[in-house]
C-alpha positions in Angstrom: 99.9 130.0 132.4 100.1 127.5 129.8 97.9 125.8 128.2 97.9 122.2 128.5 96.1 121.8 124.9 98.6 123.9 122.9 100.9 121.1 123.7 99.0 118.5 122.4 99.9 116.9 119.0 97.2 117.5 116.1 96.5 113.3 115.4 97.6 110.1 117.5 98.2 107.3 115.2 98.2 103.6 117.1 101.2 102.5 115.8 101.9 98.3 115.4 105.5 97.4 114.8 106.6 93.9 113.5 110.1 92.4 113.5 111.4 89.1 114.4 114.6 90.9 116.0 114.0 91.9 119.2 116.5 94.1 119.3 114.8 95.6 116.6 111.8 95.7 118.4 113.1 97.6 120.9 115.0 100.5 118.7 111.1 101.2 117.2 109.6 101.5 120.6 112.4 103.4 122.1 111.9 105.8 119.0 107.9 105.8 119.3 108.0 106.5 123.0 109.5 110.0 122.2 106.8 111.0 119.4 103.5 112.5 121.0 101.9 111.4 117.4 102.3 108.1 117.9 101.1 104.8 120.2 102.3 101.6 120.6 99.5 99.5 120.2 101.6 96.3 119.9 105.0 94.1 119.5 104.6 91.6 116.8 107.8 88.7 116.2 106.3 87.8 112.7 103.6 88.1 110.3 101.1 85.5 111.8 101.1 87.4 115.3 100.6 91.1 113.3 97.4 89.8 111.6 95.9 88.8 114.9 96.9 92.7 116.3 95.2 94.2 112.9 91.8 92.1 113.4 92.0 93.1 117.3 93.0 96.9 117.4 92.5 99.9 115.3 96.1 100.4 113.8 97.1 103.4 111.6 100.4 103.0 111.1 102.6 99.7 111.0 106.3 99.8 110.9 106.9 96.1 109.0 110.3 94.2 108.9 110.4 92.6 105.2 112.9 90.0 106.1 111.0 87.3 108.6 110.8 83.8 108.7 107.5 81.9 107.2 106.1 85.2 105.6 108.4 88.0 104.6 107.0 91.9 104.8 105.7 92.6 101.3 104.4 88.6 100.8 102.0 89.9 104.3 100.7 92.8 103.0 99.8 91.2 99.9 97.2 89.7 101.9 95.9 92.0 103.4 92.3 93.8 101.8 92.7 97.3 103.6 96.3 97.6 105.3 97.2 100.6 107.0 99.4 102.8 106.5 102.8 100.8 105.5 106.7 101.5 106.7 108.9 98.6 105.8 112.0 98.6 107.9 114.8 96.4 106.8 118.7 96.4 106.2 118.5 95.3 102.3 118.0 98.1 99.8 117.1 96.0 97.2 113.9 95.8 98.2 112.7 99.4 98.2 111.0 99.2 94.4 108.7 96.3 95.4 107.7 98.3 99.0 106.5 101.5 97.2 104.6 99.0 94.4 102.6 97.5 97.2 102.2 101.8 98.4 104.6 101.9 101.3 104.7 105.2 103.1 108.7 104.8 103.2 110.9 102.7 103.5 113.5 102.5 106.4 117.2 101.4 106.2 118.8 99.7 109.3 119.9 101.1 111.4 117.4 103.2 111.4 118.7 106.8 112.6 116.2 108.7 115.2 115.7 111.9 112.6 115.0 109.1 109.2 112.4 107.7 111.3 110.9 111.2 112.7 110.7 112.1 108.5 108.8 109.0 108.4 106.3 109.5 110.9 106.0 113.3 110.1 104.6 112.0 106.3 102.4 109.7 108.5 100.9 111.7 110.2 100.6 114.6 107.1 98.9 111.4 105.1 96.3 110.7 107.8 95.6 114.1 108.1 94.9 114.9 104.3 92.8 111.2 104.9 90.2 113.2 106.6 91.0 113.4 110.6 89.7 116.4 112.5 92.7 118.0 114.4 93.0 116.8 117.5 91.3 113.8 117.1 92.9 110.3 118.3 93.3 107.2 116.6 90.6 105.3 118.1 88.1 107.7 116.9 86.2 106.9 114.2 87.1 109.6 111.3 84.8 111.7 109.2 83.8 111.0 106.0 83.4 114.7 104.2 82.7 112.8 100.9 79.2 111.1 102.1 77.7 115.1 102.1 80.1 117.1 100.0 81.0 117.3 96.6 84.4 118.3 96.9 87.7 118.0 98.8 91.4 119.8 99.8 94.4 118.5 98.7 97.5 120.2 100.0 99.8 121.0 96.8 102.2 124.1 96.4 101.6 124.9 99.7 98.5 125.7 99.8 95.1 123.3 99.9 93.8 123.3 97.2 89.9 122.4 96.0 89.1 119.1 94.0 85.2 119.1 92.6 84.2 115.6 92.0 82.9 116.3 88.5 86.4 118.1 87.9 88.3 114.9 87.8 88.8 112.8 84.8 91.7 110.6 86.8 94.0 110.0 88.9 97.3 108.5 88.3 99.9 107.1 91.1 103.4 108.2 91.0 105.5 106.6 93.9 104.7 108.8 96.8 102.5 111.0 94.9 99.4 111.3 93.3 98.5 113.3 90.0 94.9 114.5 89.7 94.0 115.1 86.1 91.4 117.8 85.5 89.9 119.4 82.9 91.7 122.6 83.7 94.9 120.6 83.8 96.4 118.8 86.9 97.1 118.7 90.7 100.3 117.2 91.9 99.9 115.9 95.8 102.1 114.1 98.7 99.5 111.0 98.9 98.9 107.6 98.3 96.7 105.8 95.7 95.6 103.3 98.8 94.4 106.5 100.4 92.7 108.5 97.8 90.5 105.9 97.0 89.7 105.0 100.2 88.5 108.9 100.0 86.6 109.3 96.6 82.8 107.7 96.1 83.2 104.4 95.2 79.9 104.6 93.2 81.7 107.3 91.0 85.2 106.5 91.2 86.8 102.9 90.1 90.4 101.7 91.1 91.3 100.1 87.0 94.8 99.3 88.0 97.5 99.9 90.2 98.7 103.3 88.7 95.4 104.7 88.3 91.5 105.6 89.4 89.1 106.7 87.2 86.0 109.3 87.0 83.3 106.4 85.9 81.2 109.2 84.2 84.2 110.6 82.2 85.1 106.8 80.1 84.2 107.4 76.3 84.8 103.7 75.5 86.3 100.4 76.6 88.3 98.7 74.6 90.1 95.2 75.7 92.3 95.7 78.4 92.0 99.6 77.6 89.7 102.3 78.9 89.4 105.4 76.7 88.9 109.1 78.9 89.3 112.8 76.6 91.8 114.9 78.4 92.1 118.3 77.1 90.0 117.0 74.1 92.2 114.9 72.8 91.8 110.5 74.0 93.3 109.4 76.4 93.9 105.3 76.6 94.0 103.8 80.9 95.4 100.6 80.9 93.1 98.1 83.2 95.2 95.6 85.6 94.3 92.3 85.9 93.6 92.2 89.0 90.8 94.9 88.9 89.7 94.2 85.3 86.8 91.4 86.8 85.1 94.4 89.1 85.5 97.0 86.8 83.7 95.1 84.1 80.6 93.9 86.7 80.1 97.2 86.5 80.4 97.8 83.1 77.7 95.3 82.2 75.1 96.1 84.9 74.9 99.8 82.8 74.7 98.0 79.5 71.9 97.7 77.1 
């Protein structure tokens, strides 16, 4: 006999696609339909109707035209505070350096070809799983945050998962689809996203300075202008701090100031 739950997939992502083609529209669903992982959750025609779907349903996973009318792709997810995860899906290559800038997932080429998009959604679902979901557990279910009672994590790296101790990490920098965690025994390479990492590190301990990189708050020596100095491997180490983060960051800064 067999059993029903073996054939279940591990994570179901609710899946929101957005394209003003419909024809478009219809090649996504068609593909979605025939992943277990995945749920339609809605059909958006522009960027106006996907906002409404993201403040009304629990979406993991939007696959986002960048050419639309009033509001292209990237110029969207610009505003958005906390997207989820990102697949822009369009038929001009040029684009693909300012997709992974804003942390796309990937980046799809029309016509999108059945086994590109299954790559896709298999690093989907392998991000969302290393973002803390329980095997097995759906979408809609609110995930577990291991970081409010442990001190640690796994990240999977040289195939193998591999431990990360809080007070091990000096920073983390973002390298297109990967992260590099610096240590003080030197560094772990990982399949993740900046966006994602954060999301899973203590924000009390742990500061987003710019878009390349995070940093342990308790390891910064000094601050100097728009530089922020860390020791790696006893030598200093100078972070750049974006602009766009530099306001927070220095909040902070002055709250622990004498």
């Amino acid at each position: 006999m067999v059993n029903q739950q073996e054939n279940l997939p591990s994570i179901i992502l609710n899946v929101l696609i957005v394209d003003d083609e419909p024809l478009a529209l219809d090649v996504l669903e068609t593909y979605i339909n025939q992943m277990p992982e995945l749920l339609l959750v809605k059909r958006c025609s522009n960027a106006l109707e996907a906002k409404e779907a993201l403040k009304q349903h629990d979406i993991d996973l939007m696959f986002l035209d960048i050419q639309m009318p009033q509001l292209t792709g990237i110029d969207f997810v610009k505003t958005l505070t906390h997207p989820p995860m990102i697949v822009f899906t369009t038929a001009y290559p040029n684009y693909a350096i300012q997709g992974f800038d804003l942390n796309a997932l990937d980046y799809l080429l029309k016509p999108i070809s059945l086994d590109r998009f299954m790559k896709a959604v298999n690093k989907a679902v392998e991000h969302a799983e290393l973002a803390g979901r329980e095997p097995g557990q759906t979408a809609g279910e609110p995930t577990v945050n291991a970081n409010e009672a442990l001190d640690f994590f796994f990240v999977k790296a040289d195939k193998k998962l591999i431990k990360i101790n809080f007070n091990d990490i000096i920073y983390v920098e973002g390298l297109k689809d990967y992260v590099i965690i610096r240590l003080y025994s030197g560094r772990v390479i990982t399949l993740q996203t900046m966006k994602m990492l954060e999301e899973r590190l203590p924000k009390g301990r742990f500061r987003r300075i710019h878009r390349s990189y995070i940093v342990a708050m308790d390891k910064i020596v000094a601050v100097e202008g728009s530089m922020i100095e860390v020791m790696e491997k006893d030598r200093p180490k100078l972070l750049p701090i974006g602009k766009n983060y530099r306001d927070e960051l220095l909040e902070v800064i002055e709250k622990n100031r004498l």
